[in-house]
DOMARRO-636813 format. One record per residue (C-alpha): x, y, z; residue in three letters; residue number from 1. Coordinates in Angstrom, 1 decimal, padded with zeros to 4 digits. Layout:
N
+--------+--------+--------+-----+-----+
|     c1 |     c2 |     c3 |   r |   k |
+--------+--------+--------+-----+-----+
|      X |      Y |      Z | ALA | NUM |
...
+--------+--------+--------+-----+-----+
END
This chain:
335
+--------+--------+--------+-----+-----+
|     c1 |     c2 |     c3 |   r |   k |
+--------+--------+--------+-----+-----+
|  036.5 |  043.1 | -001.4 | UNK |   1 |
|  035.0 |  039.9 | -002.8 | UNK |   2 |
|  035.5 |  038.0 |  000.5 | UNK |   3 |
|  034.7 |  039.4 |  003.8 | UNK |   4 |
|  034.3 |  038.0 |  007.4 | UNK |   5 |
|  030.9 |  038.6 |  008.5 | UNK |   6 |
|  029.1 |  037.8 |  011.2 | UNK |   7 |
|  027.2 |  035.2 |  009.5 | UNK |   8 |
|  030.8 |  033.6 |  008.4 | UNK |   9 |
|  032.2 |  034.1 |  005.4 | UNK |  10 |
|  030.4 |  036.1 |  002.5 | UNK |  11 |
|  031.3 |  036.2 | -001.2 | UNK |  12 |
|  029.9 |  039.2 | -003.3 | UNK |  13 |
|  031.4 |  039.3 | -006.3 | UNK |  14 |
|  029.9 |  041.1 | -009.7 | UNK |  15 |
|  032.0 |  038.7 | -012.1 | UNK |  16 |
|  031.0 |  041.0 | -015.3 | UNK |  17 |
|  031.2 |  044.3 | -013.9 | UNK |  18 |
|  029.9 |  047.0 | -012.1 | UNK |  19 |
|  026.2 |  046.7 | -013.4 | UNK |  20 |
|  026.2 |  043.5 | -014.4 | UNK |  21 |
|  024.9 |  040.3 | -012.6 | UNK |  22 |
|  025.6 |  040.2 | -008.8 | UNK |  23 |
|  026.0 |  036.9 | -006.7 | UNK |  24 |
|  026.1 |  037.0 | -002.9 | UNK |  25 |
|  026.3 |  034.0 | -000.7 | UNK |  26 |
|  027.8 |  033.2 |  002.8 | UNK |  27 |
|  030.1 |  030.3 |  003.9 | UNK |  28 |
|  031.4 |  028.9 |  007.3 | UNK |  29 |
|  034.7 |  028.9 |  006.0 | UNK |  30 |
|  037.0 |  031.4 |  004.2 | UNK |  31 |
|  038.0 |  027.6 |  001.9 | UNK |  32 |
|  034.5 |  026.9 |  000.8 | UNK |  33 |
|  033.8 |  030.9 |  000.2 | UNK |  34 |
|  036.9 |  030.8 | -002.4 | UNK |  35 |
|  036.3 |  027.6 | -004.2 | UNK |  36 |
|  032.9 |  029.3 | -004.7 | UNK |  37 |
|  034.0 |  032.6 | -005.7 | UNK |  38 |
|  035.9 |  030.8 | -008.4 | UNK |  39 |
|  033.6 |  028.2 | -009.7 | UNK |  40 |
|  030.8 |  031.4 | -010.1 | UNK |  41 |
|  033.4 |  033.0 | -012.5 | UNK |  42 |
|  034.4 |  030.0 | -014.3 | UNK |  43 |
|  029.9 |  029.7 | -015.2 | UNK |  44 |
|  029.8 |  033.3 | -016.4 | UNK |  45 |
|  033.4 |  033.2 | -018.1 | UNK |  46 |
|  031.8 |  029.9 | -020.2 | UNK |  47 |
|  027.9 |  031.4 | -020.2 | UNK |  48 |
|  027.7 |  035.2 | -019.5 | UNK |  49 |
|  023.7 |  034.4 | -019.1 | UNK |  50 |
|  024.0 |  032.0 | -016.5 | UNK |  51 |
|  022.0 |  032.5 | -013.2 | UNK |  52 |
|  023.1 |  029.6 | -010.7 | UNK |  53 |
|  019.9 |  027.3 | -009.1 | UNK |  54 |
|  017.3 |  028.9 | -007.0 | UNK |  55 |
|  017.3 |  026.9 | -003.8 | UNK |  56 |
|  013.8 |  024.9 | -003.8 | UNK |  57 |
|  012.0 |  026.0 | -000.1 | UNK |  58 |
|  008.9 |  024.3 | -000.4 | UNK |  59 |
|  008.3 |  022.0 |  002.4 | UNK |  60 |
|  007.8 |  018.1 |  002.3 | UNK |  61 |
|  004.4 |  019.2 |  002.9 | UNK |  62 |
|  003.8 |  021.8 |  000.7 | UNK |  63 |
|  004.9 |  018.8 | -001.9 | UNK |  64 |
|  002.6 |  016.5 | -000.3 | UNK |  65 |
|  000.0 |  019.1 | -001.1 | UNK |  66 |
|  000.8 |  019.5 | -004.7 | UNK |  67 |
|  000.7 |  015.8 | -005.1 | UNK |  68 |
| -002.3 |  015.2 | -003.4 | UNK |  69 |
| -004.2 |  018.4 | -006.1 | UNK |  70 |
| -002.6 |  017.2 | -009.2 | UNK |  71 |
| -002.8 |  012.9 | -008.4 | UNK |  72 |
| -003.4 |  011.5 | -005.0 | UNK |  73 |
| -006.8 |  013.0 | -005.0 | UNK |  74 |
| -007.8 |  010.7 | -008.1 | UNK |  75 |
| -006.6 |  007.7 | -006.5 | UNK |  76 |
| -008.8 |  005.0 | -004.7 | UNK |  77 |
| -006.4 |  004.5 | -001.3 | UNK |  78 |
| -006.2 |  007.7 |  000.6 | UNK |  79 |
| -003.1 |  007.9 |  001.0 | UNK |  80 |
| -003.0 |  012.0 |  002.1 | UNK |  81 |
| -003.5 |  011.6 |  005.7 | UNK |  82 |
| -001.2 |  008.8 |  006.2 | UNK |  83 |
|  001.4 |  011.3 |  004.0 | UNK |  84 |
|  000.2 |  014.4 |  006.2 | UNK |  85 |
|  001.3 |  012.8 |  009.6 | UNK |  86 |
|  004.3 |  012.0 |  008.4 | UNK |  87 |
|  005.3 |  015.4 |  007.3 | UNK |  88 |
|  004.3 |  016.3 |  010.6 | UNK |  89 |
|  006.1 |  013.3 |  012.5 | UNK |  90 |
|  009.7 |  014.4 |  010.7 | UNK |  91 |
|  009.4 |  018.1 |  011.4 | UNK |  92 |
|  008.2 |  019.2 |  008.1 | UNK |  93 |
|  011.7 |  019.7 |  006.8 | UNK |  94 |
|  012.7 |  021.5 |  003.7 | UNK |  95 |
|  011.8 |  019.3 |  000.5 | UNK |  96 |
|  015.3 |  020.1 | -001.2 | UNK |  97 |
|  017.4 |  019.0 |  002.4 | UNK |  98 |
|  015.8 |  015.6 |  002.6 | UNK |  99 |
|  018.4 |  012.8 |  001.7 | UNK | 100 |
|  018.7 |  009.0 |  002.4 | UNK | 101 |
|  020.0 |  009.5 |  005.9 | UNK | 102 |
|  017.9 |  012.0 |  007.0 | UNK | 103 |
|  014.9 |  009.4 |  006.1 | UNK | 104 |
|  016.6 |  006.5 |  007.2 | UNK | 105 |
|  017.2 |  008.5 |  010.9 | UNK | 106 |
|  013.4 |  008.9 |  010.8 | UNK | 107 |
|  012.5 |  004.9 |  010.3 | UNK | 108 |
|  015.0 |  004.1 |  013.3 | UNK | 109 |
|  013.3 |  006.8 |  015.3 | UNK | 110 |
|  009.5 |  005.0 |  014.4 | UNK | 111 |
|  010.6 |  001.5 |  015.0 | UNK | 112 |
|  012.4 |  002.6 |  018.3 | UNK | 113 |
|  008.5 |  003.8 |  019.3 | UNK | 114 |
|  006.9 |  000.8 |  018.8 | UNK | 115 |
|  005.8 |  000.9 |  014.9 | UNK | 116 |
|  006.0 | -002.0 |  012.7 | UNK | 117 |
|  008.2 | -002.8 |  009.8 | UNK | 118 |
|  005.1 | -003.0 |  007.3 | UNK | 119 |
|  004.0 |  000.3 |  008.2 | UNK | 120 |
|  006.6 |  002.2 |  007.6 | UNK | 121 |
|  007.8 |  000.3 |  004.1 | UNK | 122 |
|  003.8 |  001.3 |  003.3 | UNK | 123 |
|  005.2 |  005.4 |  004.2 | UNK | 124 |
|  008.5 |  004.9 |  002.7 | UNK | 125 |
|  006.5 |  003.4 | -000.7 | UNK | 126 |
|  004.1 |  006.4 | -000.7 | UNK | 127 |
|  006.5 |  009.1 | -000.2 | UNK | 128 |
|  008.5 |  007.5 | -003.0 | UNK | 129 |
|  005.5 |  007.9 | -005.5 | UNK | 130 |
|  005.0 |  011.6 | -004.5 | UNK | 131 |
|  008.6 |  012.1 | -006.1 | UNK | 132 |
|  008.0 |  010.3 | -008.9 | UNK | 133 |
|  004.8 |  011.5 | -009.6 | UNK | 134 |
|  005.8 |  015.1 | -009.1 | UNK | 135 |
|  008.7 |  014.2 | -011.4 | UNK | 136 |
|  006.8 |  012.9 | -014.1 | UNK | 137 |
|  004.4 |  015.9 | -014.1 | UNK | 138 |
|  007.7 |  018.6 | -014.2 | UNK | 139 |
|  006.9 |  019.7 | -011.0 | UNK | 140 |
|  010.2 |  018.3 | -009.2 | UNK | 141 |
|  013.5 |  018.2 | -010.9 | UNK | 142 |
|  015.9 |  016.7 | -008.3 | UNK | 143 |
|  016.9 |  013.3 | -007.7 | UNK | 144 |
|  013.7 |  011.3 | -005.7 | UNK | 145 |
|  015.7 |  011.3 | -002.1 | UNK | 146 |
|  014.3 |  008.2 | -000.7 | UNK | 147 |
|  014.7 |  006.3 | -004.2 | UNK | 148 |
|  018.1 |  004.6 | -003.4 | UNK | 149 |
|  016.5 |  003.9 |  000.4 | UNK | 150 |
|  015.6 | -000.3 |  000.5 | UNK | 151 |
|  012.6 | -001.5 |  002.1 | UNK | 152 |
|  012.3 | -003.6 |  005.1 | UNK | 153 |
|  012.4 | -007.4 |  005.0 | UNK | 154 |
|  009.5 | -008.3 |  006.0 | UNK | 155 |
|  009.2 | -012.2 |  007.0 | UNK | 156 |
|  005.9 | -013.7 |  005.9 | UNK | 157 |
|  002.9 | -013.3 |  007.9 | UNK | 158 |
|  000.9 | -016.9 |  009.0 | UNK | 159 |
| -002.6 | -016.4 |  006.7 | UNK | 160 |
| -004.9 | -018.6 |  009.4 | UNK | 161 |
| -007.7 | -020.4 |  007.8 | UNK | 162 |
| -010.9 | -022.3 |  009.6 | UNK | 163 |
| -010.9 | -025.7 |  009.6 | UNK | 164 |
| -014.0 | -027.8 |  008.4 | UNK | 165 |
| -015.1 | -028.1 |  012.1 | UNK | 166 |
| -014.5 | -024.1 |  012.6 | UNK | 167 |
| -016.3 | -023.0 |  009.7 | UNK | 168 |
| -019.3 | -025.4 |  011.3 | UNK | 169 |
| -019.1 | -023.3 |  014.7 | UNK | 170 |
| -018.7 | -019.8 |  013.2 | UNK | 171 |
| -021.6 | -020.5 |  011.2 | UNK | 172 |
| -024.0 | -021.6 |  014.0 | UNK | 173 |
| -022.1 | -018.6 |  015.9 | UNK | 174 |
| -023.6 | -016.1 |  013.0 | UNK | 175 |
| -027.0 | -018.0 |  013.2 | UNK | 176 |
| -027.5 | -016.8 |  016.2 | UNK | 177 |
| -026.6 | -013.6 |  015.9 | UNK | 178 |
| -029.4 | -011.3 |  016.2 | UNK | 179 |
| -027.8 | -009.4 |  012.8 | UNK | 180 |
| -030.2 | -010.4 |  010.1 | UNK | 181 |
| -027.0 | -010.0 |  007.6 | UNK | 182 |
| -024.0 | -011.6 |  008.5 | UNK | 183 |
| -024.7 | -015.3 |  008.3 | UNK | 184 |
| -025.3 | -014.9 |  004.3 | UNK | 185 |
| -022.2 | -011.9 |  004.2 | UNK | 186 |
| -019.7 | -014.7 |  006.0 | UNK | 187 |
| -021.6 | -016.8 |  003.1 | UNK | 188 |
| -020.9 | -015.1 |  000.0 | UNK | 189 |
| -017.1 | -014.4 |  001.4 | UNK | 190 |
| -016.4 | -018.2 |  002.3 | UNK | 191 |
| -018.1 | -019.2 | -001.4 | UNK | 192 |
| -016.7 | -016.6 | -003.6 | UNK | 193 |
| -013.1 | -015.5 | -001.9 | UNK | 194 |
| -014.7 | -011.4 | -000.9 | UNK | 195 |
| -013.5 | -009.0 |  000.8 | UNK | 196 |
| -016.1 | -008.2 |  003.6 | UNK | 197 |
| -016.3 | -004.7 |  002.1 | UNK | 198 |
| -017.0 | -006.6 | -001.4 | UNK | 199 |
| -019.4 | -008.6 |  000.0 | UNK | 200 |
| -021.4 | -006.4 |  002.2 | UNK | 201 |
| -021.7 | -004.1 | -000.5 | UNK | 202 |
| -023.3 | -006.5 | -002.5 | UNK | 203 |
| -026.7 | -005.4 | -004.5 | UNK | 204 |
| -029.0 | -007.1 | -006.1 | UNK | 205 |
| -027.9 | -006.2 | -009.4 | UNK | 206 |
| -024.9 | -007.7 | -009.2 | UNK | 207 |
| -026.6 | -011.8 | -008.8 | UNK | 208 |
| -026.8 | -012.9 | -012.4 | UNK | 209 |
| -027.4 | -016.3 | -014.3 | UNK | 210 |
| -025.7 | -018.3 | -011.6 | UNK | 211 |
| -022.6 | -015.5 | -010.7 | UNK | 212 |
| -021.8 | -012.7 | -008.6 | UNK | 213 |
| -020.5 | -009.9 | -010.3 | UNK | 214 |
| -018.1 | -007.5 | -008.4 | UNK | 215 |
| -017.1 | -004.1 | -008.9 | UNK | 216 |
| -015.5 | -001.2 | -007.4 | UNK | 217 |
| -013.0 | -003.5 | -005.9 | UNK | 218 |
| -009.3 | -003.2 | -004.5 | UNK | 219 |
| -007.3 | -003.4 | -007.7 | UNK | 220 |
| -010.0 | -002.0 | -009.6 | UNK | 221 |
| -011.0 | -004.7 | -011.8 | UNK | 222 |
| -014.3 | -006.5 | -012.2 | UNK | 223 |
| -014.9 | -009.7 | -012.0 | UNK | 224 |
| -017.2 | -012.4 | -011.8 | UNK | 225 |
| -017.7 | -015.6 | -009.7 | UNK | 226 |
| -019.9 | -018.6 | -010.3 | UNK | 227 |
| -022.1 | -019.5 | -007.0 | UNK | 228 |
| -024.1 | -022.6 | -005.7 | UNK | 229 |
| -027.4 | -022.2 | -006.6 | UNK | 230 |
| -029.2 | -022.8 | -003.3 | UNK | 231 |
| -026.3 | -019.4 | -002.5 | UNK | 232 |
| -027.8 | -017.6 | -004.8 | UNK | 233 |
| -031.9 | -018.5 | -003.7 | UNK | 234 |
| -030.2 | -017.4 | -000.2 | UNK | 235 |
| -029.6 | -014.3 | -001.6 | UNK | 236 |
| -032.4 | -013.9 | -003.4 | UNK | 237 |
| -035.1 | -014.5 | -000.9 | UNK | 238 |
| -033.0 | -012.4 |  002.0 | UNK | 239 |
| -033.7 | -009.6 | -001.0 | UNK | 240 |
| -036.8 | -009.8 | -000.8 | UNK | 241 |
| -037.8 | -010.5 |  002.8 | UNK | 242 |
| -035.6 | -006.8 |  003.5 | UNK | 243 |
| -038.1 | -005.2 |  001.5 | UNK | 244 |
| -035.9 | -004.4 | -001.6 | UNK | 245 |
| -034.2 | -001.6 |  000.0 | UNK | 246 |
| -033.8 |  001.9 | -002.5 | UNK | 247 |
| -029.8 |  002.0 | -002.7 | UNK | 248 |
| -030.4 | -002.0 | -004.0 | UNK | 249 |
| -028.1 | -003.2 | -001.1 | UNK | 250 |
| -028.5 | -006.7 |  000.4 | UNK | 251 |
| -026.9 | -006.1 |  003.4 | UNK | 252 |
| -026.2 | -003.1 |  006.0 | UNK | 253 |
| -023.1 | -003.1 |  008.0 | UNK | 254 |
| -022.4 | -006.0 |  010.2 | UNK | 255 |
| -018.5 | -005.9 |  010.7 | UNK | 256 |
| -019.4 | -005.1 |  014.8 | UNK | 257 |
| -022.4 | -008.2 |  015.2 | UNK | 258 |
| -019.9 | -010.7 |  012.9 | UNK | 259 |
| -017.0 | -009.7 |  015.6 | UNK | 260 |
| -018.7 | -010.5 |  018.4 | UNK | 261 |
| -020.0 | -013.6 |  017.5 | UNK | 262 |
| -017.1 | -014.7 |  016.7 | UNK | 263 |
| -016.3 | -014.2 |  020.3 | UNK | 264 |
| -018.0 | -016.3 |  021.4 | UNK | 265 |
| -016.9 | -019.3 |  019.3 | UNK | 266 |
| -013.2 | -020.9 |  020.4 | UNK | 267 |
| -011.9 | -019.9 |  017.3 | UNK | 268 |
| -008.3 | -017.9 |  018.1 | UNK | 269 |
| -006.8 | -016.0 |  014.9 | UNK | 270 |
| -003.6 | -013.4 |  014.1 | UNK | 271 |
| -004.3 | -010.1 |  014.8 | UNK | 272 |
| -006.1 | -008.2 |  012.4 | UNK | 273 |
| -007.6 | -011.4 |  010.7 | UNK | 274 |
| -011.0 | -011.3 |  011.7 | UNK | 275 |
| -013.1 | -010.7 |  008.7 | UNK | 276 |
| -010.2 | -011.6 |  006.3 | UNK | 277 |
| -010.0 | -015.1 |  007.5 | UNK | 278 |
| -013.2 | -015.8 |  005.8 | UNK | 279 |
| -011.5 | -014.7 |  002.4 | UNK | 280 |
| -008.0 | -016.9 |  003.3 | UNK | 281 |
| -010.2 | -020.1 |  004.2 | UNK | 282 |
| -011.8 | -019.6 |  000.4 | UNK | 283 |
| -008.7 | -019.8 | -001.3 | UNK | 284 |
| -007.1 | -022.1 |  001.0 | UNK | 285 |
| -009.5 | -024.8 |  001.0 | UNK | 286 |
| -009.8 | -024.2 | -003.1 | UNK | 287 |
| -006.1 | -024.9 | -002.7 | UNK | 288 |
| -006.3 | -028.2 | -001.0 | UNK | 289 |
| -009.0 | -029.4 | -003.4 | UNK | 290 |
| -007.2 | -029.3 | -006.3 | UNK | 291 |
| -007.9 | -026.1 | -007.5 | UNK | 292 |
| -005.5 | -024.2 | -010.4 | UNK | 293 |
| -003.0 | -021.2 | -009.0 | UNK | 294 |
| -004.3 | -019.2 | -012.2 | UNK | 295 |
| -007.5 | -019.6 | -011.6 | UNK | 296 |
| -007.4 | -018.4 | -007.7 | UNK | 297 |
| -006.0 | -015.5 | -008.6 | UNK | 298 |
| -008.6 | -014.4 | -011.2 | UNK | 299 |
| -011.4 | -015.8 | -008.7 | UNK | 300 |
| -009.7 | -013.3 | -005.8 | UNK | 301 |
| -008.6 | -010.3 | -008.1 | UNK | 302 |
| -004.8 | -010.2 | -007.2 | UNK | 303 |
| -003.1 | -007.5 | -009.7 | UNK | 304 |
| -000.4 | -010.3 | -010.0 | UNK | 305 |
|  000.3 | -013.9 | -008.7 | UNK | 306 |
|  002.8 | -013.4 | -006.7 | UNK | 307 |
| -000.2 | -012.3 | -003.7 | UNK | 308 |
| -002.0 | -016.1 | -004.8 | UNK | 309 |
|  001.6 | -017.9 | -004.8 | UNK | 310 |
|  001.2 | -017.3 | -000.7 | UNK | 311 |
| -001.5 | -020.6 | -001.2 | UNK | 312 |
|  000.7 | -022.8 | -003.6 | UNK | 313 |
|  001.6 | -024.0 | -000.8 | UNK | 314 |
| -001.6 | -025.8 |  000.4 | UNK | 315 |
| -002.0 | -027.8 | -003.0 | UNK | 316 |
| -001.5 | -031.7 | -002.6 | UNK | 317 |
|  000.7 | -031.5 | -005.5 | UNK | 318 |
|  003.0 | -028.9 | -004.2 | UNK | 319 |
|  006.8 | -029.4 | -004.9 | UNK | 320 |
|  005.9 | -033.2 | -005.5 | UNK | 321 |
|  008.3 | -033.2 | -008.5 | UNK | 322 |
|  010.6 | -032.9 | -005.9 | UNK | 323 |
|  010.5 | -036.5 | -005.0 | UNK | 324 |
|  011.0 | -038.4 | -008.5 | UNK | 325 |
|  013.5 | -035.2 | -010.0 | UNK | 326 |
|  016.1 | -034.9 | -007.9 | UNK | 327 |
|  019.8 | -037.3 | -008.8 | UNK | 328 |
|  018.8 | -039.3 | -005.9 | UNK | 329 |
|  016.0 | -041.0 | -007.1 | UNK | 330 |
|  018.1 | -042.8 | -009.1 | UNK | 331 |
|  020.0 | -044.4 | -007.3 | UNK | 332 |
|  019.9 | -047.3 | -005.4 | UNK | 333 |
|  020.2 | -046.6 | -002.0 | UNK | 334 |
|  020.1 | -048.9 |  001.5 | UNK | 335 |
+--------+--------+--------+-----+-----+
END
């Protein structure tokens, strides 16, 4: 009998090119779905006597995640592995092949009913994305990407807090008095040049030349270069020596700890998770103000495209003036 009740359900074993030939065996809730089956198994082998239907993929998202992380993720600059390990672990570790759009979209209401932000999980979402597509690209996943179709958050713009003339003035006496011998020129270097505190407390000597700061090793990948002040770079220079030229060329040791706390005690109040990166925010937003050109920011800061620097447009004194004289109104006489 091709179609028996079992207790499983409903089980189709069918040989469709005779006895000896290829034998397909699968089980069904339903006596319906076991016959539809039945019959589209002999309509492949009546049109392709060779044909062997899809092995069902039972790797886990994890066992994925791994692949991904060998053959790609471990060449990358972000670590993105552990974030892409908890995960896994957070949604059960399903089967690779059983996760859809639903599935994963049951998963973000589950982490923003627990307190996690929109940001973080688009920043999961867009990582477990690439893992498909990578794992496409290289052959080594053949399905559709199942959180492709799946939109990210709308995330409304964050306030990007910047010191003030007078702030900058008190953080700096703040830092003076710090009994860090470093962070006074690190805040320095970040408020004259745009940094990142990583950037900038990696600084070595080698990297001062003819009037510039050269970085490397950065964020997008890219070097580049900034002009300095030259009483900036006789800070630097001097604060060289006086450390005793240390082996691994370094100016600086790690500070992030002393520069919190004295900002502490300064009145300054910022957005969470701004403390260092205010220094870089107040660069470019005060180069805004005075004039400074978009494209040029966003070579200064390294942005991978303008659409990061567009978030100080804003601040020019120019901004959306053409608004006033090109609009139908202004020709009109009005009163």
């Amino acid at each position: 009998m091709a179609i028996k009740k079992t207790e499983a359900g409903w089980q189709v074993d069918i040989q469709p090119g005779g006895r000896g030939g290829k034998r397909f065996r699968k089980s069904f809730p339903t006596k319906l779905e076991a016959k539809q089956w039945e019959n589209w198994i002999k309509a492949k082998i009546l049109k392709n006597p060779d044909w062997q239907p899809e092995r069902k993929d039972s790797r886990t998202l994890l066992e994925l995640v791994q692949l991904w992380e060998r053959l790609h993720g471990c060449n990358l600059k972000s670590r993105n592995y552990p974030r892409l390990k908890r995960l896994c672990e957070t949604m059960g570790n399903p089967i690779a092949a059983d996760l859809t759009p639903e599935s994963f979209s049951k998963y973000r209401e589950k982490r923003l009913a627990t307190g996690i932000s929109p940001n973080t999980i688009n920043r999961e979402h867009a990582t477990l994305r690439s893992v498909f597509n990578e794992l496409k690209r290289l052959g080594h996943w053949t399905k559709p990407n199942p959180v492709q179709s799946i939109r990210r958050f709308k995330i409304d713009d964050k306030e990007l807090a910047f010191l003030t003339g007078a702030q900058i003035d008190e953080l700096l006496n703040a830092l003076r008095a710090s009994q860090s011998e470093d962070i006074y020129l690190v805040a320095l270097v970040c408020l004259a040049t745009g940094a990142r505190w990583g950037e900038a407390v990696g600084l070595r000597f080698s990297q001062i030349r003819h009037g510039k700061l050269h970085f490397s090793g950065t964020k997008s990948g890219k070097n580049r270069s900034v002009p300095i002040d030259e009483r900036l770079e006789k800070l630097l220079l001097a604060h060289w020596s006086k450390k005793g030229k240390r082996t691994d060329g370094r100016l600086f040791g790690s500070c992030m700890s002393a520069f919190r706390r004295a900002l502490g005690k300064t009145s300054i109040s910022l957005p969470p998770r701004q403390a260092t990166h205010v220094l870089r925010h107040t660069f470019a937003s005060h180069f805004m103000m005075n004039g400074g050109n978009i494209l040029a920011l966003q070579r200064i800061l390294g942005h991978a495209n303008l659409t990061m620097t567009m978030r100080y447009a804003h601040l020019a004194p120019d901004h959306l003036e053409e608004a006033r004289k090109l609009n139908p109104v202004s020709a009109l006489t009005l009163g």
